[in-house]
C-alpha positions in Angstrom: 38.2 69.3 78.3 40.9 66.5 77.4 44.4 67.6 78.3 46.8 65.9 76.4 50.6 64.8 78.7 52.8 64.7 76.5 55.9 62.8 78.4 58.7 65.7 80.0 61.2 67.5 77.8 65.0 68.4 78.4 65.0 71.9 79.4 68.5 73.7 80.1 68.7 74.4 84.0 70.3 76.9 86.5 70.7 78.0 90.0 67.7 80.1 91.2 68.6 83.9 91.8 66.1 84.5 94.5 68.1 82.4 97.5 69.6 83.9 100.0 72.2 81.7 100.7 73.1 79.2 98.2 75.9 78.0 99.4 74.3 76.6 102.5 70.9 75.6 101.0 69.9 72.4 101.7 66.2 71.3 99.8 65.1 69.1 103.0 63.2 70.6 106.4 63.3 67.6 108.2 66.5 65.4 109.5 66.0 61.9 108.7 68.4 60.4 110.5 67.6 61.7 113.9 64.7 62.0 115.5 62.8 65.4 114.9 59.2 64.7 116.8 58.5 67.8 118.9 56.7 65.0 121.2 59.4 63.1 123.0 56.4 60.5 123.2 56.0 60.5 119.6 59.5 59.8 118.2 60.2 60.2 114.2 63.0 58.4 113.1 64.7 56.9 109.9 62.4 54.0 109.9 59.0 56.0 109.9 59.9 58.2 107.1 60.7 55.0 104.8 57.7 54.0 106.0 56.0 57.0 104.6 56.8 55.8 101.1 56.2 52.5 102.0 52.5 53.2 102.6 52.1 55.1 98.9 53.0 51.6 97.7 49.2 50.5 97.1 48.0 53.8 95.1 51.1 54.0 93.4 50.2 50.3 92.4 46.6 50.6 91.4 46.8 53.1 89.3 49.6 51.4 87.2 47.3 48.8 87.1 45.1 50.9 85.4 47.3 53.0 83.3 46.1 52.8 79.9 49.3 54.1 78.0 50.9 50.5 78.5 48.8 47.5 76.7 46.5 45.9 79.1 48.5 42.4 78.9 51.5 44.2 80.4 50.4 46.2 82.8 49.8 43.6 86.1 53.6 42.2 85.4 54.9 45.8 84.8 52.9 46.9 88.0 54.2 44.4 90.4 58.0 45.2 89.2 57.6 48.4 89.9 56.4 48.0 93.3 58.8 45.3 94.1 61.7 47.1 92.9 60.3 50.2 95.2 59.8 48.2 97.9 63.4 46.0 98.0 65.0 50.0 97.7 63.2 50.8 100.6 64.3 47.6 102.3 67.9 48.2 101.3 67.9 51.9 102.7 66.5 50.1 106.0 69.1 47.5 106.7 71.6 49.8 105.9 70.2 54.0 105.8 73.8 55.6 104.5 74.5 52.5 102.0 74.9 53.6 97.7 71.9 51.9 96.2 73.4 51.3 92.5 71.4 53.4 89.9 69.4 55.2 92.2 70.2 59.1 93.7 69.5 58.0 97.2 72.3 59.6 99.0 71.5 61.3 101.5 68.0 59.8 102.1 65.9 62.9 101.8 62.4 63.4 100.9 63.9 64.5 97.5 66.0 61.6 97.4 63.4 58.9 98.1 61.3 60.7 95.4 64.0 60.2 92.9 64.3 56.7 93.7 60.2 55.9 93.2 60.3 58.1 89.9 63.0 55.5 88.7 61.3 52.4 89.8 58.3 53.6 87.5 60.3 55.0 84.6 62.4 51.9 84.5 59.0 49.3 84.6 57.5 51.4 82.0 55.4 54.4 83.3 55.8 58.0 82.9 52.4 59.2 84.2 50.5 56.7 85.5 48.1 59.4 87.9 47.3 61.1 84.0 43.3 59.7 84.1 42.6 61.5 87.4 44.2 64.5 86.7 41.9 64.9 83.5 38.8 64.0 85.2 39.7 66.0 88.1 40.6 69.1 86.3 37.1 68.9 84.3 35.4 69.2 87.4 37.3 71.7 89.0 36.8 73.5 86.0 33.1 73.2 86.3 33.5 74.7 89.9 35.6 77.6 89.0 32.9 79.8 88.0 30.9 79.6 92.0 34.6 80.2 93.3 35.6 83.4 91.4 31.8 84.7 92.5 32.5 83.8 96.3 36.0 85.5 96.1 34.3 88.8 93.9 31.4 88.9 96.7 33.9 89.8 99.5 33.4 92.9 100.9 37.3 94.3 100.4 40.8 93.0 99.5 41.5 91.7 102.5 38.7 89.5 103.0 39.1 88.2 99.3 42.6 87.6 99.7 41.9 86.0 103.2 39.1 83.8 101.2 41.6 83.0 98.6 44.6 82.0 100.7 42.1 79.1 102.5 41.1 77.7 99.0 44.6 77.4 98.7 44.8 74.8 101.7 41.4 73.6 100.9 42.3 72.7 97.4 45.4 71.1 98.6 44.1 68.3 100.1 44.0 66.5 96.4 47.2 65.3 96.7 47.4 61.2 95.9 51.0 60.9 97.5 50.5 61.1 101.2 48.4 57.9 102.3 46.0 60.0 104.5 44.6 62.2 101.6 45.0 59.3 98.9 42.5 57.2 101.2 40.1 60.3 101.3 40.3 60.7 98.0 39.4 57.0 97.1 36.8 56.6 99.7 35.1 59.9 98.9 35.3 61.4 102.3 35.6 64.7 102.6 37.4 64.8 99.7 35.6 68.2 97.8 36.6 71.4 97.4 34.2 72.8 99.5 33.9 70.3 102.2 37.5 70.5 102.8 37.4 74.6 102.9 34.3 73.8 105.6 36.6 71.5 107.3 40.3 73.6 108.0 41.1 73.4 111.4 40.6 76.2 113.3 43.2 78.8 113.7 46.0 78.7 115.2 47.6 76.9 112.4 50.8 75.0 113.4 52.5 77.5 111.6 50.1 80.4 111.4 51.6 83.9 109.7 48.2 84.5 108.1 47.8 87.9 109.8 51.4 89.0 108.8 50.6 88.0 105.4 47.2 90.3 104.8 49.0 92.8 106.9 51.4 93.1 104.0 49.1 93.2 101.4 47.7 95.9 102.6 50.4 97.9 103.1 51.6 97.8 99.6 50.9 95.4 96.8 54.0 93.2 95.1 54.9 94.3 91.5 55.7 90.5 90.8 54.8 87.2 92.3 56.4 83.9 91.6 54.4 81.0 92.5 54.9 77.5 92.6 52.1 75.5 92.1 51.3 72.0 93.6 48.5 69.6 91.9 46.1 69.2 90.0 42.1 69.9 89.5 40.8 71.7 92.8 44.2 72.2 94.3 45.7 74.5 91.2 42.2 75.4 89.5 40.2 76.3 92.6 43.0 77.2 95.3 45.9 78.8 93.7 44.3 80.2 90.4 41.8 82.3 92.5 44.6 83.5 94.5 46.7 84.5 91.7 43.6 86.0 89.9 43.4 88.3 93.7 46.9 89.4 92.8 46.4 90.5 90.0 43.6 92.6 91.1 46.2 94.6 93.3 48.0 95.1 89.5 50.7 92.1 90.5 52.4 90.7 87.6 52.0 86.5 88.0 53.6 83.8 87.0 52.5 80.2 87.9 55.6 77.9 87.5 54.4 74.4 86.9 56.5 70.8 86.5 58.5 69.9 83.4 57.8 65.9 83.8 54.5 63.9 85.4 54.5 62.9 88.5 52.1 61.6 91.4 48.9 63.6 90.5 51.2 67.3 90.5 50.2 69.4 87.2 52.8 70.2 84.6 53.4 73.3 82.8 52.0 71.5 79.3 48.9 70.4 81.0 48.3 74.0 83.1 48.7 76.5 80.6 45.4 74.8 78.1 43.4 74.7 81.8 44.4 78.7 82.6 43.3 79.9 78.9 40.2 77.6 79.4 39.3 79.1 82.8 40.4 82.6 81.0 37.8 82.3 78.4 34.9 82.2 80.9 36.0 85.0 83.2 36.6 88.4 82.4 39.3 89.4 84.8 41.2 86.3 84.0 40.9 86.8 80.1 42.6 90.0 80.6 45.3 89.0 82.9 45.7 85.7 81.3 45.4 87.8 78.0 48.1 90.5 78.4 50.5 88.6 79.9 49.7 89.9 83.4 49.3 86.1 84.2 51.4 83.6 82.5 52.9 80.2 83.1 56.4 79.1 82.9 58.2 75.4 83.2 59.6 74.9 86.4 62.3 72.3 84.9 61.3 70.2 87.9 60.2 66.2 87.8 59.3 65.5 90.8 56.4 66.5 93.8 59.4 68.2 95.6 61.9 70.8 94.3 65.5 71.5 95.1 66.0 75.4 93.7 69.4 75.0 93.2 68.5 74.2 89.7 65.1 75.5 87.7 64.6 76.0 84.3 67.1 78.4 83.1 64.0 80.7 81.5 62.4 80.7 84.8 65.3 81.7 86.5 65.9 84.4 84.6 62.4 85.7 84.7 62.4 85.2 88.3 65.3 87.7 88.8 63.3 91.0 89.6 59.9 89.0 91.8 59.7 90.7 94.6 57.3 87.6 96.1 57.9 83.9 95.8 55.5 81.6 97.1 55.8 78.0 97.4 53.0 75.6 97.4 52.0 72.0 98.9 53.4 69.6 100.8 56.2 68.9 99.1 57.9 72.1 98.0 56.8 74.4 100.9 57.1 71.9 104.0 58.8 69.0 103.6 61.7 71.0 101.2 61.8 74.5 101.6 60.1 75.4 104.9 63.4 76.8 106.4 65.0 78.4 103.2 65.9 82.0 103.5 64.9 84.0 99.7 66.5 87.6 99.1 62.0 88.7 98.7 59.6 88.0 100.6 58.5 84.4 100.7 55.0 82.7 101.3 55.0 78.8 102.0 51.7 77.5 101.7 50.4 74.0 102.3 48.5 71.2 104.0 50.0 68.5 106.8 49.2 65.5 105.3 52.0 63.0 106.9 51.5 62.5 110.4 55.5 62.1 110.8 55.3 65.8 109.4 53.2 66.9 111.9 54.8 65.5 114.7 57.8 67.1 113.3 56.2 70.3 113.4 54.0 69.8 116.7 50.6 69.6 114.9 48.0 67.8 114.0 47.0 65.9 110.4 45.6 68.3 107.8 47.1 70.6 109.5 48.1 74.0 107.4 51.0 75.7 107.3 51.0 79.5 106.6 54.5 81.0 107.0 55.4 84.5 105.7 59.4 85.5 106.0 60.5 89.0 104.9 63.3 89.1 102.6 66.7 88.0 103.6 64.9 86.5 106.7 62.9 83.1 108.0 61.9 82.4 111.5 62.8 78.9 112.7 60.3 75.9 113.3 60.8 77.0 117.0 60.0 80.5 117.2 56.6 80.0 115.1 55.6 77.7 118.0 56.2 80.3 120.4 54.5 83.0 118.3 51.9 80.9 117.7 
C-alpha cells in the first residue's frame, strides 16, 4: 500500500507526567565532552561523536539526490548545500565544541542537539522527508511478512515464550535504522539486512545490558493495565518488531498505545504514516482487528521531529493520556540509549534497542549490534555500572 507523508503539523506540547524527576532530567546518556569509553584503550571523546554524524553524511546525501518531492533539476545543487552546510556545522563545533553556531540549537552538543542541527541543514536546502521512498517500500514488505510473524508468535507454547519471541523481533526489526553508518551500509549492500536473518543473527546472551529475565519475570506476575510505547522506524522495525509485541500485550488484556513522530525524519515512522499501516495489518488478523478495533490498541502523535526525544515536552494529548500507564517503553537507538537510558519514570520502564554506533558500544562496554534490554521498576534505574556487574 502507498502511504501518503504529509509534511509535520504544529501540535501544542507539554512536560511528560511519567518522569520521576523533572527537574534534573537531562535527554542525553552519554557525556560528550569527556571521554566515556569503558575501555581505557578505546577512548570516546568529543571528536568521535561529531564524527558519528559526519559518517551519515553519504546516505543523508544520496537519498536527497533521489528525493522526488524537489524537481529533478534542483535536487544535485540542493543536495550538496545541504551536506556542506552539515558538514561546515560539524567543523565549526570541532574547532571550537562550546561555541553558539548562529541559527542552529547546538548548545550543549548532545545527540539531540546535533540532530537538530542536521534537521535544519535539510529543512533549510529544501527537504522535509527525503528517506519517504524507502519507508513505503519497506513498509509494503514488512507488511507482506506480518502474517508468518503473528503465526510464529501464536505457535509458542505459552506467554512467556511468545512474549520472549516478541521482545527479539523487537531488536531484530531494529536494525532498519538508516542513521547509524553500520546498519545504513547493511541495508544498502543487502547483508543481513532481513527481518529474519537479523532475529537468526542477535548475539548471544548476555546482552550488554541484559534485564530480559526481569522483564518476563514481571509479566508473569501480573500483566500492565496500560503500556505506553514509543516506537522507532519504519517497515520491519515497527511492523514486524514492535507491532507483534504490542499485539502480545494485548493478549494479557493491556490497553496500548503506540506513540509515533509528528515530523519525518531519517527513515523513523510518523504517527500519520503508522496509523493507515496498523488498520491495514488489523484488517488481516483477527486479534489485531479487535484490539485495533475497540480502541484496545491505538496510536497517538508523539509531538516529536526528530530520531531522538527529550520528554520534557510531548504532545499535550499524549501527555495527558499517558497520565495513568503503568508501563512505558522506549524503543531504538535513539530514544532508549543514546537519550533516555538513565531516566528514572514514576512506572515501570522498558528501554529497548540495538547498538548500532561503535562509540555507543564502547560507551557501554559492548560490542556492535549489540542489544540493550533494561527493565527499571518505578521510581528506580540501575546505573550503566551496576548492569555490567549484574550482567
Amino acid at each position: 500500500m502507498a502511504v501518503q507523508t504529509p509534511t509535520s503539523c504544529k501540535v501544542a506540547l507539554a512536560p511528560f507526567p511519567l518522569l520521576a524527576e523533572p527537574s534534573t532530567y537531562k535527554a542525553g546518556t552519554f557525556e560528550y565532552y569527556s571521554n566515556c569509553s569503558r575501555d581505557p584503550q578505546q577512548p570516546v571523546e568529543f571528536s568521535h561523536w561529531i564524527e558519528v554524524f559526519r559518517k551519515s553524511l553519504p546516505t543523508f546525501k544520496s537519498h536527497a539526490q533521489r528525493d522526488e518531492s524537489i524537481p529533478a533539476s534542483e535536487r544535485e545543487a540542493k543536495a550538496e548545500q545541504f551536506a556542506a552546510d552539515f558538514a561546515a556545522a560539524l567543523d565549526a563545533l570541532l574547532a571550537n565544541p562550546r561555541q553558539e553556531l548562529p541559527g542552529f540549537r547546538a548548545q550543549p552538543v548532545s545527540c539531540a542537539s546535533l540532530c537538530h542541527v542536521r534537521e535544519q541543514c535539510l529543512h533549510n536546502a529544501g527537504f522535509v522527508d527525503i528517506f519517504k521512498a524507502v519507508k513505503q517500500t519497506e513498509d509494503e514488505a514488512a507488511l507482506q511478512l506480518l502474517p508468518q510473524v503473528l503465526q510464529m508468535l501464536d505457535q509458542q507454547p505459552n506467554a512467556t515464550a511468545a512474549l520472549n519471541a516478541a521482545l527479539r523481533g523487537v531488536f531484530a526489526g531494529n536494525i532498519f535504522d538508516l542513521g547509524a553508518a553500520a546498519s545504513a551500509h547493511r541495508y544498502e549492500s543487502g547483508q543481513g539486512a532481513g527481518f529474519h536473518c537479523a532475529l537468526e543473527q542477535l548475539l548471544p546472551r548476555p546482552w550488554v545490558v541484559d534485564d530480559l529475565d526481569a522483564v518476563l519475570d514481571r509479566f508473569r506476575a501480573q500483566p500492565y493495565r496500560k503500556a505506553l510505547l514509543f516506537v522507532d522506524n519504519a517497515g520491519a522495525d515497527v511492523l514486524l518488531g514492535m507491532l507483534p509485541f504490542a499485539r502480545e500485550l494485548t493478549k494479557l488484556g493491556t490497553q496500548v498505545i503506540l506513540a509515533a513522530n509528528n515530523g519525518a525524519t531519517i527513515n523513523d515512522i510518523t504517527a500519520a504514516e503508522l496509523a493507515p499501516l496498523v488498520a491495514a495489518a488489523a484488517a488481516q488478523d483477527a486479534l489485531l482487528g479487535q484490539a485495533w478495533g475497540s480502541g484496545q490498541l491505538r496510536v497517538m502523535n508523539s509531538g516529536n521531529d526528530l530520531p531522538v526525544i527529550d520528554l520534557r515536552e510531548v504532545s499535550a494529548e499524549l501527555a495527558a493520556e499517558a497520565a495513568d500507564a503503568d508501563l512505558l517503553v522506549l524503543e531504538g537507538m535513539g530514544r532508549a540509549i543514546e537519550t533516555n537510558l538513565t531516566a528514572k519514570f514514576t512506572v515501570d520502564s522498558l528501554k529497548l534497542g540495538m547498538v548500532k554506533h561503535p562509540e555507543v558500544a564502547a560507551c557501554l562496554g559492548g560490542r556492535l549490534y549489540d542489544v540493550v534490554c533494561k527493565f527499571d521498576a518505578a521510581g528506580t534505574v540501575k546505573s550503566l555500572q551496576q548492569n555490567a556487574a549484574l550482567n
